[in-house]
C-alpha positions as CSV (number, residue, x, y, z in Angstrom):
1,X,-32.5,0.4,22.2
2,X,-34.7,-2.0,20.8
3,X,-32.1,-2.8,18.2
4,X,-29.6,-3.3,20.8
5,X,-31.9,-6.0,23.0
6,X,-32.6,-8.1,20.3
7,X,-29.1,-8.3,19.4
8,X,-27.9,-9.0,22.6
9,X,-30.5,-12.0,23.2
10,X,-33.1,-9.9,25.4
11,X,-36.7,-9.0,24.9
12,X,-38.0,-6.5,22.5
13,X,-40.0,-3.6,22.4
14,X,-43.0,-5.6,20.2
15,X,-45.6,-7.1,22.2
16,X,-45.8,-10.5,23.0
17,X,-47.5,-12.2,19.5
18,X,-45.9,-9.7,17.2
19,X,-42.8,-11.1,15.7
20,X,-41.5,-9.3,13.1
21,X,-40.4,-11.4,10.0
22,X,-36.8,-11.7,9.6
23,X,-35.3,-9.4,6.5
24,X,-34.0,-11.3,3.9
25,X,-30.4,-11.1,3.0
26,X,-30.4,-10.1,-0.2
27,X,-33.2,-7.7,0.1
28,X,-30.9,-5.9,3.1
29,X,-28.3,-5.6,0.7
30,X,-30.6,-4.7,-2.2
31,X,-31.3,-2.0,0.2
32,X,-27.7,-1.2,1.2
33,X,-26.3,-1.1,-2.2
34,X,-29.4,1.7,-2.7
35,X,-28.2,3.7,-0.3
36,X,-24.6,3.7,-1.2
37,X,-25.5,5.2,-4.6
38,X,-27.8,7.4,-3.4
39,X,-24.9,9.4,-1.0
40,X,-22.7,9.1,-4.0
41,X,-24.9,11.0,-6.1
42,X,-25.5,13.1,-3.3
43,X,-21.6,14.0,-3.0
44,X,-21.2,14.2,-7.1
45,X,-24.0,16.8,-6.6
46,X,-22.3,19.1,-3.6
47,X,-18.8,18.6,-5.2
48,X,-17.6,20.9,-8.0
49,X,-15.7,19.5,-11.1
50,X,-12.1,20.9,-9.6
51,X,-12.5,19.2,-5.8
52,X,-13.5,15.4,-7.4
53,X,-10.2,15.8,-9.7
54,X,-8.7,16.9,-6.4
55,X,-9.9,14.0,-4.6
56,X,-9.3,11.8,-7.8
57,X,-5.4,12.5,-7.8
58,X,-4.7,13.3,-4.1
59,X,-2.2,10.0,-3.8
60,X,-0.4,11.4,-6.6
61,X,0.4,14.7,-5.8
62,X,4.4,15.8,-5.6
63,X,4.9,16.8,-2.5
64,X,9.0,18.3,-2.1
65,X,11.5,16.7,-0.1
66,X,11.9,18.1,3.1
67,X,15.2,20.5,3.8
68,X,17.6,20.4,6.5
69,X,16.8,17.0,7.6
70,X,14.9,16.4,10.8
71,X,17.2,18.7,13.1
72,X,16.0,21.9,14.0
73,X,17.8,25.4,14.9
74,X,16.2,25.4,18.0
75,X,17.0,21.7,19.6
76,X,19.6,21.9,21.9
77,X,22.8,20.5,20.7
78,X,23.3,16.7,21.9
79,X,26.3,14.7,20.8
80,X,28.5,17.5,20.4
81,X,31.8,17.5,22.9
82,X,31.7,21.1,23.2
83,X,28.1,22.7,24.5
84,X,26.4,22.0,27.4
85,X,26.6,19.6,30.0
């Protein structure tokens, strides 16, 4: 909640005196960038060899064309002169 105050412009938690320094960009993103290898190891580690070439070559996979078009046995018959009125 805290995080949320302070970004919205209203008081924080930290009593009055206590300011906590500001981070330093690069530092933050020294940190991000940490954590973003740190879950990719993390997923190399729970992922087998077969489901990362699966995820590797997922937008490449053949995938048949579909049969019959987009009509269906059972949708009623629309357009014909002779069925149902």
């Amino acid at each position: 909640m805290g995080f949320l105050r302070r970004l919205l412009g209203g008081e924080s938690d930290s009593p009055p005196g206590e300011t906590q320094p500001p981070e330093d960009a690069a530092s933050a993103e020294a940190d991000e960038r940490a954590r973003d290898l740190e879950l990719l190891r993390e997923e190399q580690d729970r992922l087998g060899d077969l489901a990362r070439r699966q995820l590797r070559y997922a937008d490449y996979a053949w995938e048949p064309p579909a049969q019959g078009g987009e009509r269906r046995a059972d949708d009623a018959d629309k357009g014909t002169g002779g069925g149902e009125t």
